[in-house]
C-alpha positions in Angstrom: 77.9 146.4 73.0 77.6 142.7 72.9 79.1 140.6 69.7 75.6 139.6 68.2 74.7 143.9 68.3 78.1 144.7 66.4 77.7 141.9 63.7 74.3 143.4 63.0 75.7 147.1 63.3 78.1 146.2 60.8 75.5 144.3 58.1 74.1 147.6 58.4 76.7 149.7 57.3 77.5 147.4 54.4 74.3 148.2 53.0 74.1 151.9 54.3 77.8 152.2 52.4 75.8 150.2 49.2 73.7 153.0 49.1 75.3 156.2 49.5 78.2 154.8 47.1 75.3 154.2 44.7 73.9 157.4 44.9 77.2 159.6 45.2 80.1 157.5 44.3 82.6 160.2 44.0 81.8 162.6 46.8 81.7 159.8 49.2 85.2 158.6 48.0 87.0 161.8 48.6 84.9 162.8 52.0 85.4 159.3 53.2 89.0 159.5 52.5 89.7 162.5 54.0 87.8 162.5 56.8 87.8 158.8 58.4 90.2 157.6 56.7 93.2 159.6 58.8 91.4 159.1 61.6 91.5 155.2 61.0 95.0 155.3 60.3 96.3 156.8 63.4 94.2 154.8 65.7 94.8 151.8 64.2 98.9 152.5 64.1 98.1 153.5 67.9 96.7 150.2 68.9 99.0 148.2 66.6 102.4 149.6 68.5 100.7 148.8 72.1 100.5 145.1 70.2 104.2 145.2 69.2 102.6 145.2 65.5 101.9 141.1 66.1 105.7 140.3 65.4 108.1 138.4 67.7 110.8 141.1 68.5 110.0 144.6 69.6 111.8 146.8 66.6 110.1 144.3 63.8 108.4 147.2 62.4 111.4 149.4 61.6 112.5 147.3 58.7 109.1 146.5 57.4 108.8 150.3 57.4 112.2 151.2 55.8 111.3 148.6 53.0 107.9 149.8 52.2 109.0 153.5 51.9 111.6 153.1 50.0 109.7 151.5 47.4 107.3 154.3 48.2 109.5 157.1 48.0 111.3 156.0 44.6 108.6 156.8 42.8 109.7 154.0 40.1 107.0 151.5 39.8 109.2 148.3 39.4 111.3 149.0 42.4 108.2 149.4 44.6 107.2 146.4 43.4 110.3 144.6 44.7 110.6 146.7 47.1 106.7 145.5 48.6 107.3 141.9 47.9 110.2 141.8 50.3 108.2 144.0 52.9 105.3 141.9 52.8 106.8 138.5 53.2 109.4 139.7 56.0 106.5 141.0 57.4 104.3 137.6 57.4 107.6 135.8 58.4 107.8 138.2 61.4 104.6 137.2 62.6 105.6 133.1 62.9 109.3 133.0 62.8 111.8 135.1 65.5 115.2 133.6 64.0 116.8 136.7 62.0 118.6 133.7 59.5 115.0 131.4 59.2 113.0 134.6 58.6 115.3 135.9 55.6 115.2 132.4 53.9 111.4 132.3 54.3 111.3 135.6 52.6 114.0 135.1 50.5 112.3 131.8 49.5 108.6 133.5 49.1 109.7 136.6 47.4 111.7 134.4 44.6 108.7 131.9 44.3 106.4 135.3 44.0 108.7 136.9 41.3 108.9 133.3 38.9 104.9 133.8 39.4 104.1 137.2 38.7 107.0 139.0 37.2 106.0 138.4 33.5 102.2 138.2 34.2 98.9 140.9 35.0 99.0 139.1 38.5 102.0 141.4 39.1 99.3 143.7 39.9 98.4 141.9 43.2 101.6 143.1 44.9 100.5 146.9 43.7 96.8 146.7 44.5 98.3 145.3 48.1 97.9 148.4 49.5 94.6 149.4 48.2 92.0 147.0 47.2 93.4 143.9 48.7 93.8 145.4 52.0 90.5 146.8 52.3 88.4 144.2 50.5 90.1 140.7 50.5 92.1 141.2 54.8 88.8 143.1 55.9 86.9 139.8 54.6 89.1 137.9 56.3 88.8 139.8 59.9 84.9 139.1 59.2 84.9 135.5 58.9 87.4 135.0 61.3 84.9 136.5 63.9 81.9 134.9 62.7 83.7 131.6 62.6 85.4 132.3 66.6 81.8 133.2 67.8 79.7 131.2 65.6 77.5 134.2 64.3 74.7 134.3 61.5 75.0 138.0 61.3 78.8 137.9 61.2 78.1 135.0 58.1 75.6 137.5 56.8 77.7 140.4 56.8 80.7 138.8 54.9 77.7 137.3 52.5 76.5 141.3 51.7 79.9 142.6 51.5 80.3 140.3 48.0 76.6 140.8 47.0 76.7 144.4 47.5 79.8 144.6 46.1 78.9 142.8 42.7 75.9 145.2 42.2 78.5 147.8 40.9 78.7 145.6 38.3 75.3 145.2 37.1 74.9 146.9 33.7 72.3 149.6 32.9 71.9 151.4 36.4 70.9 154.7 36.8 73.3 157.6 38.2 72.6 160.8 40.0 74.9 163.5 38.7 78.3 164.3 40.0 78.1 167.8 42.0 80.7 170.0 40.6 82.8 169.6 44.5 83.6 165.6 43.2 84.4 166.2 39.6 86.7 168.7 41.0 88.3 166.9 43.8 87.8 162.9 42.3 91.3 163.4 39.9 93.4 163.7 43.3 92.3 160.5 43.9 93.8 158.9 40.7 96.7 157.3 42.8 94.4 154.9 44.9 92.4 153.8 41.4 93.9 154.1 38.2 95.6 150.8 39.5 93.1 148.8 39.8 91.2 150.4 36.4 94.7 149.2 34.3 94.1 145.6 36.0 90.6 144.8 34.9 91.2 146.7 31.1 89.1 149.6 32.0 89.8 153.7 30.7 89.7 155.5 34.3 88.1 158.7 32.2 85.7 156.0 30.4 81.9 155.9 30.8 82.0 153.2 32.4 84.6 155.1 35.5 82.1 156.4 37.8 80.6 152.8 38.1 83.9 151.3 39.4 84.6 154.3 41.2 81.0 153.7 43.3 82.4 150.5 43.9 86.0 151.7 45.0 83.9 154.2 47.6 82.4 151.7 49.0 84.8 149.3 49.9 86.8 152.3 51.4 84.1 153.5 53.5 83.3 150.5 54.7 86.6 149.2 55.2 86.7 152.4 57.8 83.3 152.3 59.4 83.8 148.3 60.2 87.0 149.5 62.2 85.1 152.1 64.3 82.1 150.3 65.1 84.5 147.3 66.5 85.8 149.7 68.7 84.6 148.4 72.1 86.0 144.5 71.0 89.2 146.1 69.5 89.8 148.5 72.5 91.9 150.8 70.3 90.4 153.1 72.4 92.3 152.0 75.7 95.4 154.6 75.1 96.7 157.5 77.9 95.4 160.8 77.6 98.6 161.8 76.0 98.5 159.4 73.0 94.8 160.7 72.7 96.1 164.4 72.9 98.8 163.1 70.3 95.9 161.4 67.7 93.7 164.2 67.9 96.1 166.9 67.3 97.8 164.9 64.4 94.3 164.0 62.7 93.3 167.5 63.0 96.5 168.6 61.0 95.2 165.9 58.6 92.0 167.3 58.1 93.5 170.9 58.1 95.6 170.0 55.1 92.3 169.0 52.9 90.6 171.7 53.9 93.8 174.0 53.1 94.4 171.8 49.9 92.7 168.5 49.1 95.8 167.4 46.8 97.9 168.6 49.5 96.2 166.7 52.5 96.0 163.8 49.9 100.0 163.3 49.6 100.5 164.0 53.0 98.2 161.2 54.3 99.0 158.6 51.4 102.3 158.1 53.7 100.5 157.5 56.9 98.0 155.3 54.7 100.5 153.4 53.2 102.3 152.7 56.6 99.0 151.4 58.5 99.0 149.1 55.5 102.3 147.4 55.8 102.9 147.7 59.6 99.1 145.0 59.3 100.8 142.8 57.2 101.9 140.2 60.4 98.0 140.5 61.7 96.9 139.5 58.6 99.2 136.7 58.0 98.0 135.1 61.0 94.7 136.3 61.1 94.6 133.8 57.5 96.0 130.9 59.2 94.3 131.0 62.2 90.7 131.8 59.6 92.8 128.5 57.2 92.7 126.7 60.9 89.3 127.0 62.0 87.6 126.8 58.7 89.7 123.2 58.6 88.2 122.1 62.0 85.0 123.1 61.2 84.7 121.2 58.3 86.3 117.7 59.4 83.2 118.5 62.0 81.1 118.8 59.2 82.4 115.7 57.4 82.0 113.4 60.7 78.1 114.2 61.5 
């Protein structure tokens, strides 16, 4: 599939995900979840390793994963909050810098800098929502312009333009709602973890009237989010693996989906690790996927200012 066909696959899905979201917020969360989101995390871990995970030495990703799930694991909100900031900017400083001593003064630096910023304020929050909203929202916005800006495309352009519009019209007052089925109020309060954050952030109760709203919103993102990684699959090549890894993914995601269908809070905690790892071992690809985005929106617009 050509670059022009994906772009206007994926403006597609942003509104096919508007929709659904829109009509069944909470089933879509939880189906989506379980079902391609494991299946995006494996593959994506998959392809990342064959990339040495976009850092400069080959075992980079063992300390960005010991910091991350030790935060993780502690269950203590504060200490996964210092625990992120040092994994993400060790992570960034993997991707630029392959001195051990330069890359712990740029984090060292960066994480100080972030806690004088944050530490006493809501913005605090940013580190938390990191792995949730940020990642699949604000890096997944990123990897769109940085496409449309490398190949010049309207319907890359157009697709980053209905991400935001679609995603503002979860907040347009007075919109009708289908009923929940009885399957998503049951199965929507396992889900708590990968919301209630983002609820506390913006002042909003998470059992309020106004929940099912932000929760449409929160299902789309995540469904998108996963259906812009499969239908890049041809340009990514994630696909590209032996027979053996592909044995290993599918017998792995089909544990996954076993768990859910065994016991949805179950498969829930189970996958929130592999989740949370896809999210931190991205954090060098997104550091320079910014810069080089920073970079070419810069040339394009001394361009711009020269005509």
């Amino acid at each position: 599939m050509s670059v022009t066909r994906i772009d206007q696959l994926n403006l597609g899905l942003v509104i096919l995900a508007c929709l659904i979201a829109h009509a069944a917020p909470l089933e879509m969360l939880v189906l989506s979840y379980a079902i391609l989101g494991p299946a995006h995390y494996l593959t994506e871990i998959s392809w990342l390793h064959d990339r040495q995970y976009f850092t400069k030495r080959r075992f980079d990703y063992l300390p960005i994963c010991l910091l991350g799930f030790i935060g993780l694991a502690s269950g203590d909100l504060e200490i996964f909050y210092y625990c992120l900031i040092a994994c993400f900017w060790l992570a960034i400083s993997m991707a630029f810098i392959a001195n051990w001593a330069h890359r712990i003064g740029a984090t060292l630096g960066a994480g100080l800098i972030s806690l004088m910023l944050f530490v006493e304020t809501d913005a605090v929050w940013f580190f938390i929502l990191l792995t949730s909203l940020v990642h699949i929202l604000v890096f997944t916005g990123v990897f769109i312009l940085l496409g449309a800006l490398r190949n010049n495309s309207i319907f890359g352009f157009a697709t980053l333009a209905a991400l935001i519009l679609c995603g503002a019209t979860f907040f347009v007052p007075g919109q009708p709602w289908l009923a929940a089925t009885q399957f998503g109020r049951d199965t929507i309060p396992y889900m708590e973890p990968a919301y209630l954050a983002f609820f506390e952030l913006i002042g909003v109760d998470g059992r309020g009237p106004n929940a099912e709203r932000l929760l449409g919103f929160i299902s789309f993102a995540y469904t998108y989010h996963y259906l812009n990684w499969f239908s890049k699959t041809g340009v990514i090549g994630w696909h590209r693996v032996s027979p053996q890894r592909t044995s290993l993914i599918a017998a792995a995601y089909i544990l996954c989906i076993g768990l859910y269908a065994y016991d949805y809070q179950l498969g829930f905690k189970a996958v929130l690790f592999l989740s949370f790892g896809h999210v931190i071992l991205e954090f060098p690809l997104n550091g320079l996927s910014i810069a080089q985005t920073g970079r070419l929106l810069t040339a394009r617009m001394r361009r711009v200012a020269a005509r």
